[in-house]
N, C-alpha and C positions, 0 to 999 in steps of 0.2 A: 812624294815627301812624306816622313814619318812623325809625328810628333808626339812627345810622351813627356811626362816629369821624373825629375831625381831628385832628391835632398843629399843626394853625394856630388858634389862639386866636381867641376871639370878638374882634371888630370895634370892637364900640360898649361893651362894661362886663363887669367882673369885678367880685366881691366875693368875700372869704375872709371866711367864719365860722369863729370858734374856738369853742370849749366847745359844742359843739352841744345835747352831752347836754342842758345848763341849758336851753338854748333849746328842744329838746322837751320837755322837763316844763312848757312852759308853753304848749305849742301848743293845747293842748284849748280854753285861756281867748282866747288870743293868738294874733297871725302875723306875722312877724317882715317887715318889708320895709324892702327898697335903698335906697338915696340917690334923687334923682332923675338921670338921663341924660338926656344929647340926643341922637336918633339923627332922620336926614331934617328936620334944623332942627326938630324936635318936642321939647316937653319935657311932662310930666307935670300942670303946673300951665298948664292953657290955659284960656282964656276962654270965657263961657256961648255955646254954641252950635257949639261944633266937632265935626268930625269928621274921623276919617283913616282911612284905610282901609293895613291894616298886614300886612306877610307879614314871621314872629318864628321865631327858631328861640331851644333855653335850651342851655346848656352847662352839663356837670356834667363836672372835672376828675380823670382817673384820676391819681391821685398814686405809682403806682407804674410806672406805662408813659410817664407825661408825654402823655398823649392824653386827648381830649375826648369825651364820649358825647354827642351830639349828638341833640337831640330836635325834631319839626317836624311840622307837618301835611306826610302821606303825598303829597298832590296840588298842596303849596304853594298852598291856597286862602287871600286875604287875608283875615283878620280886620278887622269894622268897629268900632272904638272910638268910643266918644262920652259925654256926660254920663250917660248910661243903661246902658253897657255900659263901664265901667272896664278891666275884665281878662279877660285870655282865657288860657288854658293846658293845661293836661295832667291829670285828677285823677288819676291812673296814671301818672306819669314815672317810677317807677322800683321795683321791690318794695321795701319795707323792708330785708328781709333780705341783699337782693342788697346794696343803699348798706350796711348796717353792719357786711359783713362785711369787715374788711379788706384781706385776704388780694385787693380786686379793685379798690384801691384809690381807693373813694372819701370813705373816713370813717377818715383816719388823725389819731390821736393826736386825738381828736375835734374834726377842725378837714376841711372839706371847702371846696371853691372852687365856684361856680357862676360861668356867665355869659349874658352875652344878644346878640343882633344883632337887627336890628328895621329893615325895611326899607318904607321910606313908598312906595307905589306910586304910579305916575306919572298924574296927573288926567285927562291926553290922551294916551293913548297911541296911536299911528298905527304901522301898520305898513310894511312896506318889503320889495318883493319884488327878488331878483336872478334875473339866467338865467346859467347858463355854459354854454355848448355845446361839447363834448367830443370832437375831431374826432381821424380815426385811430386811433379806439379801440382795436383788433386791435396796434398800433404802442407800447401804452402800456408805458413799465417797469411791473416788477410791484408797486414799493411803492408811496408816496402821492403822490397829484397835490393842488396845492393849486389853485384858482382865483387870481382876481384880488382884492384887499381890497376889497370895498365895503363903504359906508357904512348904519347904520338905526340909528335913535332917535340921534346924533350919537355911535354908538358905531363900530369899526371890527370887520368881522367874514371870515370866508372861508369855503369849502366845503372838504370833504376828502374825496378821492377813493380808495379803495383796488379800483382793477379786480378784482384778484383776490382781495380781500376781507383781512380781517385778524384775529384774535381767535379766535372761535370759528365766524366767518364764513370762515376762510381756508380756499382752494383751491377751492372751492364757490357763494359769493357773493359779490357788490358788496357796499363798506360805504359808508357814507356817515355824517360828520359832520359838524357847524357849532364854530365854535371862534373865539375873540378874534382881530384880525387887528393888534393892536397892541403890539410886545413891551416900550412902556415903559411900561404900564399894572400892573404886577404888584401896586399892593394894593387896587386897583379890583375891586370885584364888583359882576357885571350879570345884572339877574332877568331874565329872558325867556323868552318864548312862541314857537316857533319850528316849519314848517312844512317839510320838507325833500319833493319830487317830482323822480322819473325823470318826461320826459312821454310822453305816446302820439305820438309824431309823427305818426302815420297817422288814430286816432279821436280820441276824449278818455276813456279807459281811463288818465289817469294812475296812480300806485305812489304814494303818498304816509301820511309818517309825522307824529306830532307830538309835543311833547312842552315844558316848562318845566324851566328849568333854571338854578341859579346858576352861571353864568360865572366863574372866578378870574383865569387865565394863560393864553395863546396856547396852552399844552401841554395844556390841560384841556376839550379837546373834547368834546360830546356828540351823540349820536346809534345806530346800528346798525350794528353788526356785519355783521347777514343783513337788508341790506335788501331784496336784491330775489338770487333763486337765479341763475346764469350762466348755464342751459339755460332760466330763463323770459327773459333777458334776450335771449337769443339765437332765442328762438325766432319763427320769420316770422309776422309776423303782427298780432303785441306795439305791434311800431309806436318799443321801445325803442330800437333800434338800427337808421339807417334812412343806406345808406350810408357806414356807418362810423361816424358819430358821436351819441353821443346826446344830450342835453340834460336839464340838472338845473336847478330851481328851489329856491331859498331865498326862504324869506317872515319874516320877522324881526319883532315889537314889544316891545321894548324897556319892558320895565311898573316900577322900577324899579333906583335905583341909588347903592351909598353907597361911601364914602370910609371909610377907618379917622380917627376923630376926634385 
């Protein structure tokens, strides 16, 4: 299990419960459940024989910071729902203690907020590799390079070059990240799988990382700080840096993608 904060609200549904108190006195018998939603053109009430296969995070509203605790599978592995398999979630989202003390704002005036996002992944997903080859590299400013926009899964996306590293990479490593390449996308978020390689120019000894991740905004890159150290980058041999220039690959699949409703 993964847990983190947002101050961007869930996506697809919110509900506020009041008197919670009443409502746990009844949970031993009971369990309390939402409206239905529609998230990935899915709703609740489907017909004999379906199946979806779902990546869900839950929201639980801090009411005294106006921030979200945000709870998800650690690997964003999709869950499979079907006639047989209703519900998936968390038995452990949160201590008791921690939700009823107020003082950390989630159970104020005994009234708390939850919510949900729930993202239908994509039945075909294909992936989509780009090259950028990086020439003059000795010549680079020291901030970021961005490549050219390409296109994968009919999303737009870029590369992000920092020569001399940036973060906890800086002055020491190459960073490298992937990041939206579209700045009028902002309440678009895109689930993806993604594949970032320095190559060998010389063998096939490529550097390569990998990793999934939700996409928000053009600003909200992901990737590595230390992807690859400057003295291995530099060093003969490597196949990195071959005439000055080196070459990165990006491999992109696009595995879901929602709209706020």
């Amino acid at each position: 299990i993964a847990r983190s904060t947002s101050h961007v609200p869930p996506a697809h549904y919110i509900v506020k419960i009041k008197s919670f108190s009443v409502l746990a006195e009844k949970a031993v018998e009971e369990k309390y459940e939402s409206g239905a939603f529609e998230a990935g053109g899915y709703k609740c009430s489907l017909t004999f024989g379906w199946e979806v296969y779902a990546v869900f995070r839950l929201f639980l509203l801090d009411q005294n910071q106006d921030n979200y605790l945000v709870v998800q599978d650690a690997i964003g592995k999709e869950r499979r729902f079907n006639g047989l398999k209703l519900e998936w979630g968390f038995d452990q989202f949160i201590p008791l203690k921690a939700f009823n003390d107020a003082s950390n704002g989630y159970l104020v005036e005994d009234t708390c907020v939850l919510g949900a996002e729930c993202l239908s992944m994509e039945k075909y997903a294909y992936s989509s590799k780009y090259v950028w080859k990086v020439e003059n590299f000795s010549k680079l400013d020291k901030g970021r390079q961005e490549s050219q926009v390409f296109c994968a899964g009919n999303q737009k996306w870029k590369i992000e070059l920092h020569p001399m590293g940036t973060g906890v990479g800086a002055g020491d490593h190459l960073s490298l990240f992937l990041a939206l390449g579209d700045s009028t996308v902002e309440s678009v978020k895109v689930y993806a799988e993604f594949t970032l390689r320095i190559l060998d120019q010389v063998g096939a000894k490529h550097r390569s990382f990998q990793a999934k991740y939700w996409f928000r905004r053009p600003s909200d890159g992901w990737g590595w700080p230390r992807f690859v150290s400057l003295s291995k980058l530099n060093e003969p041999g490597t196949g990195f840096l071959v005439n000055d220039a080196c070459v990165v690959e990006a491999e992109v699949t696009v595995l879901g993608i929602f709209k706020p409703l």
